[in-house]
SERO-4910 file (N, C-alpha, C, O; in steps of 0.05 Angstrom, whole numbers):
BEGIN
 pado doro    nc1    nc2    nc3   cac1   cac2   cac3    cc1    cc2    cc3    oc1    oc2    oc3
  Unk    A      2   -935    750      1   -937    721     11   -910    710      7   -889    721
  Unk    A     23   -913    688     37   -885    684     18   -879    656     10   -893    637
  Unk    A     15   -856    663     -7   -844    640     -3   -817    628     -3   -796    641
  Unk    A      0   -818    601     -8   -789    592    -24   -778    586    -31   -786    564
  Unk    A    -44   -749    598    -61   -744    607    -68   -727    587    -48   -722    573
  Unk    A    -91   -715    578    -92   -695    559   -114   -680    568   -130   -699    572
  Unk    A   -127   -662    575   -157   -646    577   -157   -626    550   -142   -613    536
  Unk    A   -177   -630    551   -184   -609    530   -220   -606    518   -236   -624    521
  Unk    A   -225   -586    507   -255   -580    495   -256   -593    471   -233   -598    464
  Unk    A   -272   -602    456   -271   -609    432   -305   -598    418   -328   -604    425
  Unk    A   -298   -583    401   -324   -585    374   -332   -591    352   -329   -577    332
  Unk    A   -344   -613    353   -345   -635    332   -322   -645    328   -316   -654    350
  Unk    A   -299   -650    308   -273   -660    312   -249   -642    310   -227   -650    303
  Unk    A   -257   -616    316   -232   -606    317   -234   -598    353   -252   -595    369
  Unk    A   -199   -597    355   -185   -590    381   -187   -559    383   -181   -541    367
  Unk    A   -201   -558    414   -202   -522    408   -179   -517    435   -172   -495    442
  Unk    A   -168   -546    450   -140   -525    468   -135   -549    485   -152   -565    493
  Unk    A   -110   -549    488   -105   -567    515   -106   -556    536   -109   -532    537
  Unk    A   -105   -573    561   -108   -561    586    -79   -578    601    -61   -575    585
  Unk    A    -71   -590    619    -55   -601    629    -47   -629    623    -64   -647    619
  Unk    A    -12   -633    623     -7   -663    627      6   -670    648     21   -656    662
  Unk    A     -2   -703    652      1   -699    680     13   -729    676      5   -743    657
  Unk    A     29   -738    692     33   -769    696     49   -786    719     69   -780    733
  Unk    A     34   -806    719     36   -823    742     49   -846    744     56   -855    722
  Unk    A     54   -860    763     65   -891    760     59   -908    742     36   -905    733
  Unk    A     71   -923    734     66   -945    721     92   -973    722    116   -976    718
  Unk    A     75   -985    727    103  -1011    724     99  -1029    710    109  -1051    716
  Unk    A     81  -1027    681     88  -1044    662    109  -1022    634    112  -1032    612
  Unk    A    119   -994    640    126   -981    624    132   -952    632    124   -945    654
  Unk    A    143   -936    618    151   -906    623    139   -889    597    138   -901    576
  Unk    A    132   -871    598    116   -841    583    128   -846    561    116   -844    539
  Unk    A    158   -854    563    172   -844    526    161   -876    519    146   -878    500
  Unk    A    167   -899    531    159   -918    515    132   -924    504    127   -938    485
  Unk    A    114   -909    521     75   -907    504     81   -888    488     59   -880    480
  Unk    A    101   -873    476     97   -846    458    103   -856    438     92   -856    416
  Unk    A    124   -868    448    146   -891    421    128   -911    406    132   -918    383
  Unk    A    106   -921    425     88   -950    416     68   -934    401     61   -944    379
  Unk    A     56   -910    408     32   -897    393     48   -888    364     69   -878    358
  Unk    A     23   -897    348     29   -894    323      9   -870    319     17   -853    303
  Unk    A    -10   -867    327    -39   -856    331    -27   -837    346    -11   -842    363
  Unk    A    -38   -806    338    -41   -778    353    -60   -775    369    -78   -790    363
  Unk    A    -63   -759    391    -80   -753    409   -106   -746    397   -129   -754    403
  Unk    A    -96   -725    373   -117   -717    360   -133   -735    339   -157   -734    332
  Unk    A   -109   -753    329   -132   -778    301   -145   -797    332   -167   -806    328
  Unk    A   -136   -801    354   -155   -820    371   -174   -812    379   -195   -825    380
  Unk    A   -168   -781    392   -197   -768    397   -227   -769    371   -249   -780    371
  Unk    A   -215   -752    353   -234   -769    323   -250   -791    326   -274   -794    332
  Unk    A   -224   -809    319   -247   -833    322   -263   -834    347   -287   -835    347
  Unk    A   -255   -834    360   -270   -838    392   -298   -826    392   -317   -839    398
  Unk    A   -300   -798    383   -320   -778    375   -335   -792    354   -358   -796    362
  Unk    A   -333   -801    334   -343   -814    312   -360   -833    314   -379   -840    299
  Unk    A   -347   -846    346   -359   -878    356   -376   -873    383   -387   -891    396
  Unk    A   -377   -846    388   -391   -835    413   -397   -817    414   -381   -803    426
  Unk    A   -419   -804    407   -421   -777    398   -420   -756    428   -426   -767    449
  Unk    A   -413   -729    426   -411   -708    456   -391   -702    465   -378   -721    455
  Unk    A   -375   -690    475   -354   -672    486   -332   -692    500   -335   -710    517
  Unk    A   -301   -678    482   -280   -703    502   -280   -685    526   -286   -661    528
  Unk    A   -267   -709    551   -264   -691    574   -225   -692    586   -210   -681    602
  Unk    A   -225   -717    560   -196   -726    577   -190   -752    563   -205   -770    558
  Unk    A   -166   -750    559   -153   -767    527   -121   -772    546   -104   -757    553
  Unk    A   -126   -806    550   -100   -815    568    -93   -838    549   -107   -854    537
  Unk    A    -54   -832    552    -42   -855    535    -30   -871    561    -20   -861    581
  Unk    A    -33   -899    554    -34   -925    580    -30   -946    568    -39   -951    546
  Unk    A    -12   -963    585    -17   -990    579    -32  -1007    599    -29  -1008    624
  Unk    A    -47  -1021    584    -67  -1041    582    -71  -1067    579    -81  -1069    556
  Unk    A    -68  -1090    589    -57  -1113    580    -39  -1112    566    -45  -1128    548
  Unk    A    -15  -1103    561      8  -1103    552      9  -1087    520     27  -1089    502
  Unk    A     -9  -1075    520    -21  -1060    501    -23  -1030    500    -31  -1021    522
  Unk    A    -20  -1015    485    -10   -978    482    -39   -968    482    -43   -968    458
  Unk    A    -55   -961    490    -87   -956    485    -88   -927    486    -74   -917    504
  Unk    A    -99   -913    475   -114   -879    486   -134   -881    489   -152   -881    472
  Unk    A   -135   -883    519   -168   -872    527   -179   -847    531   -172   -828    545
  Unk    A   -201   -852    511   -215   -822    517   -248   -820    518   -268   -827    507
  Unk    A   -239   -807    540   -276   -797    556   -286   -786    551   -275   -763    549
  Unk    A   -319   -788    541   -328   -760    523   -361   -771    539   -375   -791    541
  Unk    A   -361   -742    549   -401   -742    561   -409   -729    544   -402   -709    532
  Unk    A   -433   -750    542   -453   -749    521   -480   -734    533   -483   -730    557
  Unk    A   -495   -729    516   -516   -716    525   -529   -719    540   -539   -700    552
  Unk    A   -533   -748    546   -547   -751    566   -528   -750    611   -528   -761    633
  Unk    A   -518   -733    598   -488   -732    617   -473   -756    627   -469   -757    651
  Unk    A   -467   -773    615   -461   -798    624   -442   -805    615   -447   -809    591
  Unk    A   -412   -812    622   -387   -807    608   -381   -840    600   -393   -859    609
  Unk    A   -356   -841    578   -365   -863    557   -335   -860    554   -323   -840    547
  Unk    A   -321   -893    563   -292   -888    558   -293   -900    533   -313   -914    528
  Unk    A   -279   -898    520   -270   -901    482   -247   -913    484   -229   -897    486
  Unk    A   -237   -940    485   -202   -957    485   -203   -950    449   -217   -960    431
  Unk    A   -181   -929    447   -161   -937    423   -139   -953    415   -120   -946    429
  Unk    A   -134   -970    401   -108   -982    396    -79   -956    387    -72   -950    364
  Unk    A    -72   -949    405    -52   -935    396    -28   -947    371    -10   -930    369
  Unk    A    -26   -958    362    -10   -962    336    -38   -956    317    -43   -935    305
  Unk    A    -55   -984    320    -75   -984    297    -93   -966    286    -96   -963    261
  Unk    A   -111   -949    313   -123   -924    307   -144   -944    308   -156   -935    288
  Unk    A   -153   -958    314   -173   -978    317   -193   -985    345   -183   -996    365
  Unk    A   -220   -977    343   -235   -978    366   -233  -1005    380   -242  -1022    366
  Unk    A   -224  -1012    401   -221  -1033    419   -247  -1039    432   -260  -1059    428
  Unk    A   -251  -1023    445   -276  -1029    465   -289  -1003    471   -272   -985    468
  Unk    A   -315   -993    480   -331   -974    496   -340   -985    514   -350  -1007    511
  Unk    A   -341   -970    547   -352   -972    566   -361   -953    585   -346   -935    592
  Unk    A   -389   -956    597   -395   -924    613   -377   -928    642   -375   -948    656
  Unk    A   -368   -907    643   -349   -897    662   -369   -902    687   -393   -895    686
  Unk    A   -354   -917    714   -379   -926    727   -364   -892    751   -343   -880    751
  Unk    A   -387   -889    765   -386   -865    788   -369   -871    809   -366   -894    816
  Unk    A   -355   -852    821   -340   -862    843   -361   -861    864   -383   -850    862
  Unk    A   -349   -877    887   -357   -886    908   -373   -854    923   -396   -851    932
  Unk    A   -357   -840    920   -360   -812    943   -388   -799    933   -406   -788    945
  Unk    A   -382   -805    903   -402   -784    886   -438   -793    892   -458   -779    898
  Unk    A   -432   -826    887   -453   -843    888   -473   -840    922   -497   -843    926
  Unk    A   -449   -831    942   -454   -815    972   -468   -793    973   -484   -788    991
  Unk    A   -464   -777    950   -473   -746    950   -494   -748    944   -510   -743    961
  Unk    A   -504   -756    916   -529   -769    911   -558   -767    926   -580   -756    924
  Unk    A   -542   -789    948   -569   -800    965   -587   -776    977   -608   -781    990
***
């Protein structure tokens, strides 16, 4: 899936820095055509996302999704538990929230 990647700090809703972009396969689309489809900035999706999830972004990715432009962005919340946020990239419109489930390795370390 080809993705554009964003890291960065956030306090309350302002951007205090990016960190790296990074991107990967995708075979429903290419980087310029999710840039072209987003109507929505990194920064108005992060916003809302924050608005609808309160706690720190960790990482703000533009993707397609069922045939759909989305920015997902991950923000752990206080209770450290990370919370993906689907934006509609044209609309600026919350899609869905879901807790980010643990990878396999981590859920290993744990025990």
């Amino acid at each position: 899936m080809r993705a554009l990647v964003i890291s960065g700090l956030l306090a309350g809703s302002l951007l205090l820095g990016f960190g790296t972009t990074a991107w990967s396969d995708d075979k429903e689309g290419n980087i310029a055509d999710l840039v072209k489809d987003a109507k929505v900035t990194a920064e108005q999706a992060i916003k809302t996302a924050m608005e609808k999830v309160p706690g720190t972004v960790v990482e703000a990715e533009l993707e397609k999704k069922h045939g759909k432009t989305v920015w997902e962005v991950e923000i752990l919340g206080a209770d450290g538990k990370v919370t993906e946020v689907h934006i509609d990239a044209a609309t600026g419109t919350v899609i869905d929230t879901e807790a980010k489930k643990e990878k396999h390795e981590d859920k290993k370390k744990k025990k």
